[in-house]
MARZASE-373909 format. One record per residue: residue in three letters; x, y, z of N, C-alpha, C, O in turn. Coordinates in nm, 2 decimals. Layout:
["Ala" [X Y Z] [X Y Z] [X Y Z] [X Y Z]]
...
! end
This chain:
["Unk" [10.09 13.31 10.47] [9.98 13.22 10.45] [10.01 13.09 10.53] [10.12 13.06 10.55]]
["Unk" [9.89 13.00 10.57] [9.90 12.88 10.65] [9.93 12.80 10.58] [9.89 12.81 10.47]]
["Unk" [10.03 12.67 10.61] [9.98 12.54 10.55] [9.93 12.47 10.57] [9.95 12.42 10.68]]
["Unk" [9.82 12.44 10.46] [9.73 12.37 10.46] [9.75 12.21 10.51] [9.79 12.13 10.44]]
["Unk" [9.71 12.18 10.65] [9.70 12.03 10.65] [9.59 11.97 10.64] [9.48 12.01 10.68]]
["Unk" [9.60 11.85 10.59] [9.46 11.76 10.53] [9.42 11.72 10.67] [9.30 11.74 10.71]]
["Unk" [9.48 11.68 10.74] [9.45 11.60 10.88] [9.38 11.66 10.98] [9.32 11.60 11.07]]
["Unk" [9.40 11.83 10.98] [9.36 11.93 11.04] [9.22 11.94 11.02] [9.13 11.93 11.10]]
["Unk" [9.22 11.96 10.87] [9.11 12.01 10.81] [9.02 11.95 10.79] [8.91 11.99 10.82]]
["Unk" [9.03 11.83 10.75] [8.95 11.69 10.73] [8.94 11.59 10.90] [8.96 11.47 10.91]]
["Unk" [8.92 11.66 10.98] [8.94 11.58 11.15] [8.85 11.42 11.11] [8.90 11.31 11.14]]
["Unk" [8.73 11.42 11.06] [8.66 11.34 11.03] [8.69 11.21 10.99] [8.68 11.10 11.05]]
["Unk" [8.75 11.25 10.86] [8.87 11.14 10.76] [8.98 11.09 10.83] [9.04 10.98 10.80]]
["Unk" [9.03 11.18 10.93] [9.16 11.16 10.96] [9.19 11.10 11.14] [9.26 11.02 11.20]]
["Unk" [9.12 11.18 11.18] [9.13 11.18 11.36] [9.00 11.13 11.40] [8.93 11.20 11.47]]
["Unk" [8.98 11.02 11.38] [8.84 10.93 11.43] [8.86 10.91 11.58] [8.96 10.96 11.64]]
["Unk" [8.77 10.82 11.65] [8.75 10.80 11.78] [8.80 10.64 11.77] [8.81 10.56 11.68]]
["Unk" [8.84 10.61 11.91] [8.88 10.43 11.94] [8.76 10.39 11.91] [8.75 10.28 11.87]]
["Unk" [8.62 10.46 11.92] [8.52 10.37 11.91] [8.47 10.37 11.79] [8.49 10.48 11.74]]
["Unk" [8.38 10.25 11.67] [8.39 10.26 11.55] [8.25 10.39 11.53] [8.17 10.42 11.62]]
["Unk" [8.27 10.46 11.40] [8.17 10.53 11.40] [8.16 10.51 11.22] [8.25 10.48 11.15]]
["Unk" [8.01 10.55 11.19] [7.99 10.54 11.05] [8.04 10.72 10.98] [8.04 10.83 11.04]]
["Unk" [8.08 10.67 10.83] [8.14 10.79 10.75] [8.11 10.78 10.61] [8.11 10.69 10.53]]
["Unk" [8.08 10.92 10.59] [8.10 10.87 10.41] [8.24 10.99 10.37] [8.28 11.11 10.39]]
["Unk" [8.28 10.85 10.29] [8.43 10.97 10.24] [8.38 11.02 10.10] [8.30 10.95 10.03]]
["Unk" [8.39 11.07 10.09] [8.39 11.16 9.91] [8.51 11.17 9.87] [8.61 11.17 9.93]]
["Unk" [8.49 11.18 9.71] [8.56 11.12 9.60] [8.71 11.20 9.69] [8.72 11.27 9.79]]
["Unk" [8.78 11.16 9.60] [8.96 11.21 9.66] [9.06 11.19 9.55] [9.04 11.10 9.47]]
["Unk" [9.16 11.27 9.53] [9.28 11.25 9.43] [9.38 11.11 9.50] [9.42 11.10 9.61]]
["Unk" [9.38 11.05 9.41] [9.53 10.97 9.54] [9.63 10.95 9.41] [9.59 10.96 9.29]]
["Unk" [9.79 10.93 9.44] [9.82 10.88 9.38] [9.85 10.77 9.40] [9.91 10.76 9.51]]
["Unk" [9.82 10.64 9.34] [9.82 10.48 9.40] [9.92 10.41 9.27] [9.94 10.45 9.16]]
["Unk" [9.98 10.30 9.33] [10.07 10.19 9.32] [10.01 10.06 9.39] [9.99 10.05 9.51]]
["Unk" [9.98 9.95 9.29] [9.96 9.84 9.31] [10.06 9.74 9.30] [10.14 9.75 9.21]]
["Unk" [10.06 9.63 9.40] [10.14 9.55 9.43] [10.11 9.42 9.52] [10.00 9.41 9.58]]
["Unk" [10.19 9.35 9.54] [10.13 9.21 9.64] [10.31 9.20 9.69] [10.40 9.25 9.63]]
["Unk" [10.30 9.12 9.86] [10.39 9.11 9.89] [10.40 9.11 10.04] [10.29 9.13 10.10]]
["Unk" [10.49 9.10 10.11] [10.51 9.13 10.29] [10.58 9.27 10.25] [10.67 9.30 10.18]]
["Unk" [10.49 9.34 10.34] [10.57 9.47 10.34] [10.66 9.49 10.42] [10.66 9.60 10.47]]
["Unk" [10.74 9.41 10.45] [10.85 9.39 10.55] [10.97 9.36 10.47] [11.08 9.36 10.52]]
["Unk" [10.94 9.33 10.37] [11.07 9.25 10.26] [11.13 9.35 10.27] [11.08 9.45 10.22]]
["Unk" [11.28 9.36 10.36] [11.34 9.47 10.29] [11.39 9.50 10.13] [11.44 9.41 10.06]]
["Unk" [11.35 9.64 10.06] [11.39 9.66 9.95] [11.28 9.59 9.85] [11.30 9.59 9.73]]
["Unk" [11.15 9.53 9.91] [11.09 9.47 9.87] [11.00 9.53 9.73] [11.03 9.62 9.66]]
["Unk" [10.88 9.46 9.72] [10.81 9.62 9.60] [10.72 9.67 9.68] [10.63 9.74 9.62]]
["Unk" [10.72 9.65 9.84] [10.63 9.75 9.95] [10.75 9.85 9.93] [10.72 9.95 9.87]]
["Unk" [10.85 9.84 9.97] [10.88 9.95 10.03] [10.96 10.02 9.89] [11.00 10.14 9.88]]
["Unk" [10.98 9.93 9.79] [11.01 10.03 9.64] [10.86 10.10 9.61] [10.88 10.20 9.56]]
["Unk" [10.77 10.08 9.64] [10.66 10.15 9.60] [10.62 10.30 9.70] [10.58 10.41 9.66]]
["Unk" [10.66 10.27 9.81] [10.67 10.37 9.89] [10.79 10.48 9.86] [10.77 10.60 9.85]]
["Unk" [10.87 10.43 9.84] [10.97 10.57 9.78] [10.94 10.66 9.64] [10.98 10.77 9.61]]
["Unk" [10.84 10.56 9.56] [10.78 10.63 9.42] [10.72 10.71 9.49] [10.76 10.82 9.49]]
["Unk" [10.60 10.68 9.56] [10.48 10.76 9.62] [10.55 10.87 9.69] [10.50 10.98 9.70]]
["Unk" [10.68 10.84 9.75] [10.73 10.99 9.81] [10.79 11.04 9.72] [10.77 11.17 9.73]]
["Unk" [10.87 11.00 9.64] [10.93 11.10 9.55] [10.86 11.17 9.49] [10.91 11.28 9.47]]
["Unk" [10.72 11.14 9.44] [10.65 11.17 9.35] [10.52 11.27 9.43] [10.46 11.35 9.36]]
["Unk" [10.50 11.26 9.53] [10.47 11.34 9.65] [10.50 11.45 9.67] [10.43 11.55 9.66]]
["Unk" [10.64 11.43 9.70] [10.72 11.58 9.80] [10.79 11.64 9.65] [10.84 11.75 9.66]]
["Unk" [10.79 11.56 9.51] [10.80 11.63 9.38] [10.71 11.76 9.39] [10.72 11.88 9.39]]
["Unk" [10.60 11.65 9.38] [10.46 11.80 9.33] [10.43 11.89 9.44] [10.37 11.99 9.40]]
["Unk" [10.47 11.87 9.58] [10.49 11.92 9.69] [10.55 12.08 9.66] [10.50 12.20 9.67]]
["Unk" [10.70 12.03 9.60] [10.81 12.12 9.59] [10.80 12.27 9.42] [10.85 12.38 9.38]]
["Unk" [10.73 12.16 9.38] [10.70 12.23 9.26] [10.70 12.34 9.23] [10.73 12.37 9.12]]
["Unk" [10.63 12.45 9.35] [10.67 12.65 9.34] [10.84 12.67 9.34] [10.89 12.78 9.37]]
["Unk" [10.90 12.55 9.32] [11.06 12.59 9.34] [11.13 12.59 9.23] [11.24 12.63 9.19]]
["Unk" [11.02 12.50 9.19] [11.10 12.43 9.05] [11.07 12.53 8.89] [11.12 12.51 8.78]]
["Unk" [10.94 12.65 8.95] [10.99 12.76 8.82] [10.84 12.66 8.69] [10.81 12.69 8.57]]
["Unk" [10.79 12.55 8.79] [10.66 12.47 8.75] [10.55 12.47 8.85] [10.48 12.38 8.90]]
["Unk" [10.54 12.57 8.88] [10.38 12.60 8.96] [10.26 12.54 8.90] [10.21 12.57 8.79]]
["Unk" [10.22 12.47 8.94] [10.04 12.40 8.95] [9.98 12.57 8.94] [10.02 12.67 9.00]]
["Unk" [9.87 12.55 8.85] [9.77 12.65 8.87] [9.65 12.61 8.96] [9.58 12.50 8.95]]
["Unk" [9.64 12.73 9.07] [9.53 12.68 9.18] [9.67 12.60 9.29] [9.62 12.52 9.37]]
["Unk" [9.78 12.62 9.28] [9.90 12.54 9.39] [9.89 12.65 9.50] [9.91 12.77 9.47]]
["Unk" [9.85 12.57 9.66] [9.86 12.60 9.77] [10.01 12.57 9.84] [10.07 12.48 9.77]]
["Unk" [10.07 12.62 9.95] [10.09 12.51 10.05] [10.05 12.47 10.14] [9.98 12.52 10.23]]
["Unk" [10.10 12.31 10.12] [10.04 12.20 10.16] [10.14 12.10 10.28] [10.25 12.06 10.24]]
["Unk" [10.11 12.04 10.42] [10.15 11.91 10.42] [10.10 11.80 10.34] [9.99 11.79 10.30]]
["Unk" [10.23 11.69 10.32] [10.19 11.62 10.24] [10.07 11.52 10.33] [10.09 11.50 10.45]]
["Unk" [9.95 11.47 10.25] [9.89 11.39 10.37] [9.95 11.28 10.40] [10.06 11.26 10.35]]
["Unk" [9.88 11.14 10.52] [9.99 11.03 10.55] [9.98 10.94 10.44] [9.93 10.96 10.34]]
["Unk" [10.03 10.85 10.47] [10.01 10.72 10.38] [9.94 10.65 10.40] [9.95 10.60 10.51]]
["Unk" [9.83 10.59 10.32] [9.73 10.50 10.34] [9.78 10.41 10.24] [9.85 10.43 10.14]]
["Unk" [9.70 10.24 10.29] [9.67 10.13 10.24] [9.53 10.03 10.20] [9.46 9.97 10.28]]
["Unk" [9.52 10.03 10.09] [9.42 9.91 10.04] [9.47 9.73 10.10] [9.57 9.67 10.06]]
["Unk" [9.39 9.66 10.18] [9.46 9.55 10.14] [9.34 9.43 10.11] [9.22 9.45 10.12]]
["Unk" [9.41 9.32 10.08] [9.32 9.21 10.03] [9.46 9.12 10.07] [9.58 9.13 10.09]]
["Unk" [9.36 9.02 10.06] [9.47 8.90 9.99] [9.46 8.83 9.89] [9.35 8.84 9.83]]
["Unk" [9.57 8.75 9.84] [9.61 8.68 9.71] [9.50 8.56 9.70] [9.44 8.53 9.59]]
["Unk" [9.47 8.50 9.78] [9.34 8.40 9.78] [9.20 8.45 9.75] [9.12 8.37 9.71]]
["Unk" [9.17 8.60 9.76] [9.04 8.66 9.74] [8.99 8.66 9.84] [8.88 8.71 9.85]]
["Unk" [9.04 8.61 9.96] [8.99 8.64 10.05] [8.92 8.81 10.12] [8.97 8.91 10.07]]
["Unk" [8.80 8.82 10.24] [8.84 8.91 10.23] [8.85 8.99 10.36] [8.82 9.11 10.38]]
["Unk" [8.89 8.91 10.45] [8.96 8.99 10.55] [9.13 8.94 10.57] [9.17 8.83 10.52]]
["Unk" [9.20 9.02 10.63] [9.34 9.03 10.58] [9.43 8.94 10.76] [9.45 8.98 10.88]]
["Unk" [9.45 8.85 10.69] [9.54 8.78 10.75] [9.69 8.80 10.81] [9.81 8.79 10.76]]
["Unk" [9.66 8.81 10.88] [9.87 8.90 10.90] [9.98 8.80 10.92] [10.10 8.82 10.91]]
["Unk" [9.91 8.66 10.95] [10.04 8.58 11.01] [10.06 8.53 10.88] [10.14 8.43 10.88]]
["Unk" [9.99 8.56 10.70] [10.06 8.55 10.60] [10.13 8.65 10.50] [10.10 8.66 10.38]]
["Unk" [10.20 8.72 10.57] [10.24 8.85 10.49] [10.23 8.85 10.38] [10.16 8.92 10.31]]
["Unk" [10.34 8.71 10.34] [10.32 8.69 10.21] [10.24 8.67 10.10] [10.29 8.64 9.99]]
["Unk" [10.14 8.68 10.12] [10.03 8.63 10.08] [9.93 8.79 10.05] [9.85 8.81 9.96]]
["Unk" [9.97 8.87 10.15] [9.93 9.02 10.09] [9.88 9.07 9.96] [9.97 9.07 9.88]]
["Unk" [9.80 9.11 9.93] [9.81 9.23 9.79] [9.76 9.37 9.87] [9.68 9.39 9.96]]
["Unk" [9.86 9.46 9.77] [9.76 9.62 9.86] [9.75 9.71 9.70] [9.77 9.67 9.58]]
["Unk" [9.73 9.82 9.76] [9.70 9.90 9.70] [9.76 10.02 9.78] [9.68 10.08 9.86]]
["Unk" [9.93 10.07 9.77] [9.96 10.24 9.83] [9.96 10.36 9.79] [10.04 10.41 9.71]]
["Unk" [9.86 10.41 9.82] [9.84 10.60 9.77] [9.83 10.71 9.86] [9.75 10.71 9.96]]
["Unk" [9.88 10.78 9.84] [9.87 10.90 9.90] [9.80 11.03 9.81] [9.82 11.07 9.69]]
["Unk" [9.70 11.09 9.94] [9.61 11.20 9.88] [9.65 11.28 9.80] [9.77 11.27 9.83]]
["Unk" [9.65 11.35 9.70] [9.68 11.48 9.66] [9.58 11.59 9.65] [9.46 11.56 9.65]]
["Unk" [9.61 11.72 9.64] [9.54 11.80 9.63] [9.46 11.82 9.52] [9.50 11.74 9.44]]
["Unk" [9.36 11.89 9.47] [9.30 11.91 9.35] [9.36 11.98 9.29] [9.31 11.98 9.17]]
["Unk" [9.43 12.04 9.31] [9.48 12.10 9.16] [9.63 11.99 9.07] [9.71 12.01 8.98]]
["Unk" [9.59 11.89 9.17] [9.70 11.79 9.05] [9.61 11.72 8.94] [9.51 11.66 8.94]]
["Unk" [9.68 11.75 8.88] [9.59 11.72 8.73] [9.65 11.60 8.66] [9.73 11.54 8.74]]
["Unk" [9.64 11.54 8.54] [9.69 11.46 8.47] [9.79 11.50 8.43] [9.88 11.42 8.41]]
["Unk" [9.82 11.67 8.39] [9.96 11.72 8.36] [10.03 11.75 8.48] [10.14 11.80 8.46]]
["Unk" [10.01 11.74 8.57] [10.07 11.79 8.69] [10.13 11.64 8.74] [10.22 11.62 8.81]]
["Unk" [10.07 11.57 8.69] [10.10 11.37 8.77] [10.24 11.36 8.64] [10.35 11.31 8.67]]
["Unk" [10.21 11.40 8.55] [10.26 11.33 8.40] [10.45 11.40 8.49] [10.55 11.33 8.53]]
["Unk" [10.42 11.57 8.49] [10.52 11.59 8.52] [10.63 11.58 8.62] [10.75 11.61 8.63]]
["Unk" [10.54 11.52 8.69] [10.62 11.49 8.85] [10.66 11.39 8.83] [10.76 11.36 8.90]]
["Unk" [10.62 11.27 8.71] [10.65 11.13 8.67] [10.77 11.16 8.64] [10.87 11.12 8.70]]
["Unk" [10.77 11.24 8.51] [10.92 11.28 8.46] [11.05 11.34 8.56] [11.17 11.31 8.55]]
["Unk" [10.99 11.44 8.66] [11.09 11.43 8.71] [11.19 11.38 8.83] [11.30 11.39 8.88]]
["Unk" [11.05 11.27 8.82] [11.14 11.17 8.95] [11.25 11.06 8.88] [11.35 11.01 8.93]]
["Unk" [11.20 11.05 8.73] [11.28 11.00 8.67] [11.42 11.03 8.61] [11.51 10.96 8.58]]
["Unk" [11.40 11.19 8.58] [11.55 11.25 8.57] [11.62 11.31 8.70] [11.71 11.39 8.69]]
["Unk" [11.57 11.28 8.80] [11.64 11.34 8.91] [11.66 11.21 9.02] [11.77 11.20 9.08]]
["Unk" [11.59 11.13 9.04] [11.60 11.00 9.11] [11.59 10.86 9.08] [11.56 10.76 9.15]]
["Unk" [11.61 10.90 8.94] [11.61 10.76 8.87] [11.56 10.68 8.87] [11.60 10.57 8.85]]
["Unk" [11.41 10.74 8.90] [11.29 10.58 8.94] [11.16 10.63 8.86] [11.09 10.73 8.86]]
["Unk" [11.16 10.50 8.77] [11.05 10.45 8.65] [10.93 10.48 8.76] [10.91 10.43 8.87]]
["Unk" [10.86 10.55 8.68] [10.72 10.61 8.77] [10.54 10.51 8.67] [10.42 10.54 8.67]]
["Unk" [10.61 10.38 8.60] [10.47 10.37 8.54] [10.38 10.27 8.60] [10.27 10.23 8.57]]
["Unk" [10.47 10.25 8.73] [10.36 10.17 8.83] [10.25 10.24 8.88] [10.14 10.18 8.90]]
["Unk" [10.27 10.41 8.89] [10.20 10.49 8.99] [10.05 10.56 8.88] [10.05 10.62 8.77]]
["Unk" [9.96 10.53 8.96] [9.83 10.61 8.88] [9.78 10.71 8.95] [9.79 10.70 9.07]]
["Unk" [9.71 10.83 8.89] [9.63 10.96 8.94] [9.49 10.87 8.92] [9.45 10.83 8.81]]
["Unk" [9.45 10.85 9.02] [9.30 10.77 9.04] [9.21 10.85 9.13] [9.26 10.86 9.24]]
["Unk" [9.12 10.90 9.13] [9.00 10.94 9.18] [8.93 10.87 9.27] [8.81 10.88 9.22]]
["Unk" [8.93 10.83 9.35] [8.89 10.71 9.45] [8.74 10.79 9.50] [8.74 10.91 9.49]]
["Unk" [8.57 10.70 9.55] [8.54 10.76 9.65] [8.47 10.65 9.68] [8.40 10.57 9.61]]
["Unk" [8.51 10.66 9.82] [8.52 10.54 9.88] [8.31 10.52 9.95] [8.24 10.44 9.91]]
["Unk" [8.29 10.60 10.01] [8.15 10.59 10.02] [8.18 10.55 10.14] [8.29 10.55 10.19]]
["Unk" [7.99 10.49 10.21] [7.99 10.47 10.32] [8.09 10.39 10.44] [8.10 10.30 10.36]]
["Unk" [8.13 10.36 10.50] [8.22 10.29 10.60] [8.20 10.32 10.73] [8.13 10.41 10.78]]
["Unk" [8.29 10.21 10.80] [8.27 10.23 10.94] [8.43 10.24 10.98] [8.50 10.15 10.95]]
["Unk" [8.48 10.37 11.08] [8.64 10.37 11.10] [8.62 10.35 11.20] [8.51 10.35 11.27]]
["Unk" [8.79 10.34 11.25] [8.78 10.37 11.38] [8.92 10.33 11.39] [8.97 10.24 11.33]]
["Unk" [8.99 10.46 11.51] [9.12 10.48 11.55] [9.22 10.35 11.59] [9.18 10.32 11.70]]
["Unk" [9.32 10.28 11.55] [9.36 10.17 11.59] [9.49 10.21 11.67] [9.57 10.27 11.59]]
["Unk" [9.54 10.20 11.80] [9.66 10.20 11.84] [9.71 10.14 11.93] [9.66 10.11 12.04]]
["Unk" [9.87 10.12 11.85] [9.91 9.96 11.90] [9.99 9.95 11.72] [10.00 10.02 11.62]]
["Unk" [10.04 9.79 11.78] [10.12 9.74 11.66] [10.04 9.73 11.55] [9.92 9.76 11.56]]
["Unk" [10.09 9.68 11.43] [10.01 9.66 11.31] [9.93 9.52 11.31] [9.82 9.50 11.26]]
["Unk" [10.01 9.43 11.37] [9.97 9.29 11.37] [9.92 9.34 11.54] [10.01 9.34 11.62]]
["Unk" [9.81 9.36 11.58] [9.76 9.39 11.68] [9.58 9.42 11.63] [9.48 9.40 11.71]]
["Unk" [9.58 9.47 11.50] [9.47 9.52 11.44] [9.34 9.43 11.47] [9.23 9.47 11.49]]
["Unk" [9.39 9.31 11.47] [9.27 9.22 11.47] [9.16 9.24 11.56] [9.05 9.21 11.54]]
["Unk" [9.22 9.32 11.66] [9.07 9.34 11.80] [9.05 9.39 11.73] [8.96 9.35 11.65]]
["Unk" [9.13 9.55 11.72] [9.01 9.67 11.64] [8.94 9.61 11.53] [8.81 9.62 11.55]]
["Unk" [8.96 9.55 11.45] [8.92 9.52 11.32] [8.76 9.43 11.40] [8.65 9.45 11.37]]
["Unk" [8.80 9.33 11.50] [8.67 9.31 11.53] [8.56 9.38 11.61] [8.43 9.37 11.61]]
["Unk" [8.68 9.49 11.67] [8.51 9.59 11.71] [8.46 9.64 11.62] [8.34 9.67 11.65]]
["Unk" [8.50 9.68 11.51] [8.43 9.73 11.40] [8.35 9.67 11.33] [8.26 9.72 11.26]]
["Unk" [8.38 9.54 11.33] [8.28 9.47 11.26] [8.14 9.39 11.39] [8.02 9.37 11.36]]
["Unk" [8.19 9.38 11.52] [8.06 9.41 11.61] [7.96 9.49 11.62] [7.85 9.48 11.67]]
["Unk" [8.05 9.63 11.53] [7.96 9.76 11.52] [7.88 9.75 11.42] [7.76 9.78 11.42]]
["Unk" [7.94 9.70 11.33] [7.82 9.70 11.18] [7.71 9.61 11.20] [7.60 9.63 11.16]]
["Unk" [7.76 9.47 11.29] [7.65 9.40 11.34] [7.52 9.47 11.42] [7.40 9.47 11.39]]
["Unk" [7.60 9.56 11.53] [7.48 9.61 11.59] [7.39 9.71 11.49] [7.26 9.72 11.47]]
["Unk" [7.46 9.78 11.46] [7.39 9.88 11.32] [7.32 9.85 11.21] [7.26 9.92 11.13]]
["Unk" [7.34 9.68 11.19] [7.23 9.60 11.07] [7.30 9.67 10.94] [7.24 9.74 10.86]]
["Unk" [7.40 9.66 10.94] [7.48 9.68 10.85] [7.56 9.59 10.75] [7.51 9.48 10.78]]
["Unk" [7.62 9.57 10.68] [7.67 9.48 10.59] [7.83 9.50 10.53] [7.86 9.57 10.43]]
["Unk" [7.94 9.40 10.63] [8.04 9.45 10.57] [8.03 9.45 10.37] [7.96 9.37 10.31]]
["Unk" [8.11 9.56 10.29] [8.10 9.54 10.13] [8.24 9.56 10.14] [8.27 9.67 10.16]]
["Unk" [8.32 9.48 10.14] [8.46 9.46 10.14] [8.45 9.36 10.01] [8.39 9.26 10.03]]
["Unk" [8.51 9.38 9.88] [8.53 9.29 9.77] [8.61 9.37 9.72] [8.68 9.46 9.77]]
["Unk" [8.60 9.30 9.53] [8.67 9.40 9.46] [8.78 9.49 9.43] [8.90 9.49 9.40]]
["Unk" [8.65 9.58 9.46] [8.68 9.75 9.47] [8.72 9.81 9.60] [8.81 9.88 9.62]]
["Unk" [8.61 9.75 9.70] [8.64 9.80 9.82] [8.66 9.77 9.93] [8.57 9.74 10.00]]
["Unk" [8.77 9.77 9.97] [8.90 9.69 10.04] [8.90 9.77 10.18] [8.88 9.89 10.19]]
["Unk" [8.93 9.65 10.29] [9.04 9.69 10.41] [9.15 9.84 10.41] [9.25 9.83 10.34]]
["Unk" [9.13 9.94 10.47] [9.16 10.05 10.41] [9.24 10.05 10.53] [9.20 9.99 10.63]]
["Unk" [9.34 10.12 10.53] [9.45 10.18 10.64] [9.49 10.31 10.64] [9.52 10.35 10.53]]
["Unk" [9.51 10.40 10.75] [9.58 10.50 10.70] [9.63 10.54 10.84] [9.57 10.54 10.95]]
["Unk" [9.84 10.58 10.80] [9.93 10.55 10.89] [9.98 10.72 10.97] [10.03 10.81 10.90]]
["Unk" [9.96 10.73 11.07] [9.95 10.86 11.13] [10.07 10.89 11.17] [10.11 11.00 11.18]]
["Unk" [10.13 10.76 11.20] [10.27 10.75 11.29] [10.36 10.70 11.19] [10.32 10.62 11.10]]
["Unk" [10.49 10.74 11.21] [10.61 10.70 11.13] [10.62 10.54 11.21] [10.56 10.53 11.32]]
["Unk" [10.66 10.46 11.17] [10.69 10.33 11.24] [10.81 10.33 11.24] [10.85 10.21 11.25]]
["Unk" [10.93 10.43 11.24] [11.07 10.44 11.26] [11.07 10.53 11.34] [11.18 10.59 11.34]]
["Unk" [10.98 10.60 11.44] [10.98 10.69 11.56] [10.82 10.59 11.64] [10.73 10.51 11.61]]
["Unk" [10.91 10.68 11.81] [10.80 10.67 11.88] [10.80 10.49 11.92] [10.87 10.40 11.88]]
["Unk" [10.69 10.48 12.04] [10.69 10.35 12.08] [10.56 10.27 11.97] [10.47 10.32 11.90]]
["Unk" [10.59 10.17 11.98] [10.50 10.05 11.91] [10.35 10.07 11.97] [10.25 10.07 11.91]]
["Unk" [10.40 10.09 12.14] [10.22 10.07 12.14] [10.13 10.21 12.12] [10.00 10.22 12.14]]
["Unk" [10.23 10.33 12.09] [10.15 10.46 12.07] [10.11 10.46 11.95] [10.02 10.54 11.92]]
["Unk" [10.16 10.39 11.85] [10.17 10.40 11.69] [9.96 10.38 11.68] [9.89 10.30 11.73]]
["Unk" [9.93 10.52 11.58] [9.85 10.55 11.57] [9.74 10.50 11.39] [9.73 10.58 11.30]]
["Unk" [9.71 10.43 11.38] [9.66 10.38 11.22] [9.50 10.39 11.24] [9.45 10.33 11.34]]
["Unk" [9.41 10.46 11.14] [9.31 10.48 11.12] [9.27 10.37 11.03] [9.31 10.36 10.91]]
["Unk" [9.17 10.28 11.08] [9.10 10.15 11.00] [8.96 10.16 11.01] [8.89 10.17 11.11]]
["Unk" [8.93 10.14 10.85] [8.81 10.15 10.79] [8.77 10.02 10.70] [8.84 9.95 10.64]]
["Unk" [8.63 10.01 10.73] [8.58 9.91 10.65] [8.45 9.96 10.55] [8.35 10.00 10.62]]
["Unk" [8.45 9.96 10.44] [8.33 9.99 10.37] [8.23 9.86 10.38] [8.24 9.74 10.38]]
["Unk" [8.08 9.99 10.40] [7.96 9.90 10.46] [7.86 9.92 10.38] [7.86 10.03 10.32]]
["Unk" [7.75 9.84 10.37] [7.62 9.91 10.31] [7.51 9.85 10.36] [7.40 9.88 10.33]]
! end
């Protein structure tokens, strides 16, 4: 049997064009972790939140081994990591030269057959096996709705052009950024940022429009 990749299968969601294009995402499993901060802090609660999200990931990942099969469990790559961001002022486009000033939102996809018992138990075992308190992390249902993405590559603090051709696009399309709230500056990271060069590094940016 194949494993299943989201990135493959979902080209849409995942493998957009440099140029911005409109999308509607439909609803999705994530598991998310909320937090504020520079995600650069070493050991910070960006990057303590990211080791939850992976433990807790490549947990339910591993799970046909562990003798606790999911009913309806495929294999799966895990998908990448995506980000929500805002900032601490309410502002609502995202400022990079004040990291600190950040709030995000990190989740990663899961499959449908993760359930509330399937989240509960992967909580538990990241806790007796890696010793990390899982009650930051929620099974949330996200759907994000209409948007406009488009492929960003280059550094992270680089985003600003892309971010403004996309929003040139919505102008020309008589469109309306709806970035508030709920729905936030969206990221999602293709490339490890500990491999590879800085200016190949590949991030998918989306802005919800209506």
């Amino acid at each position: 049997m194949n494993t299943f990749d989201f990135k493959k299968e979902y080209k849409d969601l995942y493998v957009p064009k440099t140029s911005p294009a409109v999308i509607s995402v439909p609803a999705m499993n994530f598991i998310m972790i909320e937090g504020k901060g520079d995600p650069n802090e070493e050991d910070g609660p960006y990057q303590q939140a990211l080791q939850l999200l992976y433990g807790l990931s490549y947990t339910i990942k591993m799970s046909k081994k562990s003798g606790s099969t999911p009913k309806g469990y495929f294999d799966y790559i895990v998908p990448p990591l995506e980000g929500l961001w805002w900032m601490e002022d309410g502002g609502t486009s995202v400022d990079y030269a004040h990291k600190d000033k950040f709030c995000w939102i990190s989740m990663i996809r899961q499959p449908d057959f993760v359930t509330e018992d399937v989240f509960a138990w992967a909580c538990d075992e990241v806790k007796r096996k890696k010793q990390l308190e899982a009650s930051s992390a929620k099974l949330i249902s996200f759907e994000e709705g209409i948007c406009v993405q488009c492929m960003h590559i280059g550094a992270y603090d680089d985003e600003t052009a892309t971010v403004a051709k996309i929003e040139e696009f919505i102008q020309e399309q008589q469109l309306k950024n709806d970035i508030g709230t709920i729905r936030r500056h969206h990221e999602i990271y293709l490339s490890d940022p500990r491999k590879g060069k800085t200016e190949n590094r590949k991030t998918v940016l989306r802005i919800p429009v209506k």
